[in-house]
C-alpha positions in Angstrom: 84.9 157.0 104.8 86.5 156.4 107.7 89.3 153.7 107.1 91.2 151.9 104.4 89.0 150.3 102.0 89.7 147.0 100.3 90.5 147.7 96.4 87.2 146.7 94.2 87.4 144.4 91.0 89.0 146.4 88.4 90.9 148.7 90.6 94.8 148.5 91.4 96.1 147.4 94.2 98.1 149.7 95.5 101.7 149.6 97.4 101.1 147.5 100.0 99.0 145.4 98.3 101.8 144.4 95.8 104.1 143.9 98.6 102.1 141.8 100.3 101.4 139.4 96.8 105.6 139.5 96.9 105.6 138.7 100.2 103.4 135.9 99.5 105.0 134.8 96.6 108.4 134.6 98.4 107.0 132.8 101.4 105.3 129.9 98.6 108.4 129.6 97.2 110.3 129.0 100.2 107.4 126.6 101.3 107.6 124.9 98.4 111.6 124.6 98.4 111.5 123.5 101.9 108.7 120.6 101.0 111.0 119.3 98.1 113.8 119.1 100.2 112.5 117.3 102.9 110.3 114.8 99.9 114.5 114.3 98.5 115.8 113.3 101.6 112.4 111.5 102.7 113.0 109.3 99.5 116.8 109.2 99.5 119.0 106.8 101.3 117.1 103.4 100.3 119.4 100.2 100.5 118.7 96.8 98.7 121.4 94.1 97.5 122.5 94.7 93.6 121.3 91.5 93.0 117.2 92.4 94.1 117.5 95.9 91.9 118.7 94.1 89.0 115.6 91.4 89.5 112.8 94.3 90.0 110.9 94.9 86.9 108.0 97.5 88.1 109.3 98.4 91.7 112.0 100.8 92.4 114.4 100.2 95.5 111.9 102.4 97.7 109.1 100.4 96.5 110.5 97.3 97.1 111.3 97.7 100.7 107.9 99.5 101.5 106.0 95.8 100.0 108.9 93.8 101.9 108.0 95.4 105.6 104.4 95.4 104.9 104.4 91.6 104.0 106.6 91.5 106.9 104.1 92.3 109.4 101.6 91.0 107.6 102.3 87.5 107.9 104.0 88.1 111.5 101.5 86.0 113.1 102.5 83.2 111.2 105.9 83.1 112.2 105.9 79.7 114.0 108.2 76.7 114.5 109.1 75.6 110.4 107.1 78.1 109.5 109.0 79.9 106.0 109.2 83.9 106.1 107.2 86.2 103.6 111.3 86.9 102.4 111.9 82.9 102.0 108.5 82.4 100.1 109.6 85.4 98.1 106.7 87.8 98.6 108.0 90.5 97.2 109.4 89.4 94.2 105.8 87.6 93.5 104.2 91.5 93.8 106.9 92.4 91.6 106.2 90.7 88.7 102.3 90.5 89.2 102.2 94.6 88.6 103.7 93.9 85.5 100.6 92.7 83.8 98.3 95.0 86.0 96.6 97.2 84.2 97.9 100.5 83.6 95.4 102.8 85.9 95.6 100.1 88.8 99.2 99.8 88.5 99.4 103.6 89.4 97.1 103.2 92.2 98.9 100.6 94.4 102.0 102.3 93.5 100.5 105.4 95.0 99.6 103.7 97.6 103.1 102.9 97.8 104.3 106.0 98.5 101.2 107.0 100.7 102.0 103.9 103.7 106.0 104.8 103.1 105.8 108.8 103.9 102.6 109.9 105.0 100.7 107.1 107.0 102.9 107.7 109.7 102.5 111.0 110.4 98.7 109.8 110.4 99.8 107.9 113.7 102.2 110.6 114.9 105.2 109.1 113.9 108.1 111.6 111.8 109.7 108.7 110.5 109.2 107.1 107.4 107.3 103.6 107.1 110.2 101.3 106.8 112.2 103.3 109.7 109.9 102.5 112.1 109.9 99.8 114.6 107.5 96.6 113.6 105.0 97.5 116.7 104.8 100.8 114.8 104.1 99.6 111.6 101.6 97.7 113.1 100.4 100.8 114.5 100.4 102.4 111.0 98.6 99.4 109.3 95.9 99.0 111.9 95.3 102.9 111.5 95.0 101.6 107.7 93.1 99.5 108.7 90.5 101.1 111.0 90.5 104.5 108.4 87.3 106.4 108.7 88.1 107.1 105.2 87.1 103.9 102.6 89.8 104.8 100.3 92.5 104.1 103.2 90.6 101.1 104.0 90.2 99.4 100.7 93.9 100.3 100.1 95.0 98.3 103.1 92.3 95.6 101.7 94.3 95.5 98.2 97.9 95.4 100.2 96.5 92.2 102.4 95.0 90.8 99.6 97.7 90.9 97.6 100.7 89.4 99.9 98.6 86.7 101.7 98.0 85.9 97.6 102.2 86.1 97.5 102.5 84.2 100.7 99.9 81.4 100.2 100.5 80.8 96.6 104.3 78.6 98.6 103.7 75.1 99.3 105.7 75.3 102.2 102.2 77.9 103.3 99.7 75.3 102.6 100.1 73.5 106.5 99.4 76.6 107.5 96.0 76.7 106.4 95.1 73.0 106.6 95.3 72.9 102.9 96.9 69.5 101.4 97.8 71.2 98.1 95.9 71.3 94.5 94.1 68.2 93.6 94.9 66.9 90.5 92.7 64.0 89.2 94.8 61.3 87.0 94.9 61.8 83.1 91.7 60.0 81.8 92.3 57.1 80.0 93.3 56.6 75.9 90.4 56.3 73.9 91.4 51.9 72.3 
């Protein structure tokens, strides 16, 4: 034979073999250290009033800010003359206590989706910075690359965000001139049977 041969199955690896596995091994652990450390401090330093974390009953701080700039931008368009924010309608507070009754399996989802639009849709647009650090033309950027996904799952997520703030936003009276809409029509009470 004229070189080194590559052991078979069965056989030993022999010195440099192991030492390459060790190698390995110390490399994926350092990999994996490094990734932790930067998903800590990616998910560290989150800031909301005492008052909002004591109100949240599925959302965590993190989660609560990511829903808050999304239905941020969002409804931006809307933002005319007497027009109410998605903060004074209370947007986020509505998704808040809607994933409480959610079920289980779909609960997980959006929350996954959560985290997916917060740390790695960015990088998607070439951004480094997490989804409520960036400026709101960049998470416009981020949204509408949501948006335009070549992937359905990325697009059907952006679908269930939309749906479910315009549902937040819309649900306000103070919305409903918006859309033309003259509120819910009630008819009167029938009459008493004499």
């Amino acid at each position: 034979m004229d070189g080194p041969t590559e052991p078979t199955a069965g056989t030993r690896a022999g010195p440099l073999g192991r030492r390459k596995w060790l190698g390995s091994l110390l490399i994926g652990g350092g990999l994996a250290a490094l990734g932790g450390a930067v998903a800590l401090v990616r998910s560290s330093g989150y800031r909301v009033s005492s008052e909002a974390a004591r109100a949240l009953r599925v959302l965590v701080p993190w989660q609560y800010l990511v829903v808050r700039d999304v239905a941020r931008r969002m409804v931006a368009a809307d933002r005319a003359q007497g027009v109410p924010s998605p903060d004074e309608v209370g947007v986020t507070e509505f998704i808040d206590g809607y994933l409480v009754d959610m079920r289980p399996a779909l609960r997980r989802d959006f929350l996954r989706l959560l985290r997916y639009v917060e740390q790695l849709a960015p990088l998607g647009s070439g951004l480094t910075a997490r989804f409520t650090e960036l400026s709101p033309n960049e998470q416009d950027e981020v949204l509408g690359s949501l948006e335009a996904s070549r992937f359905d799952e990325l697009r059907a997520g952006f679908q269930a965000l939309k749906s479910i703030v315009m549902m937040g936003y819309y649900r306000d009276a103070r919305t409903f001139a918006i859309l033309g809409y003259g509120g819910p029509f009630v008819l009167d009470p029938p009459e008493p049977a004499p």
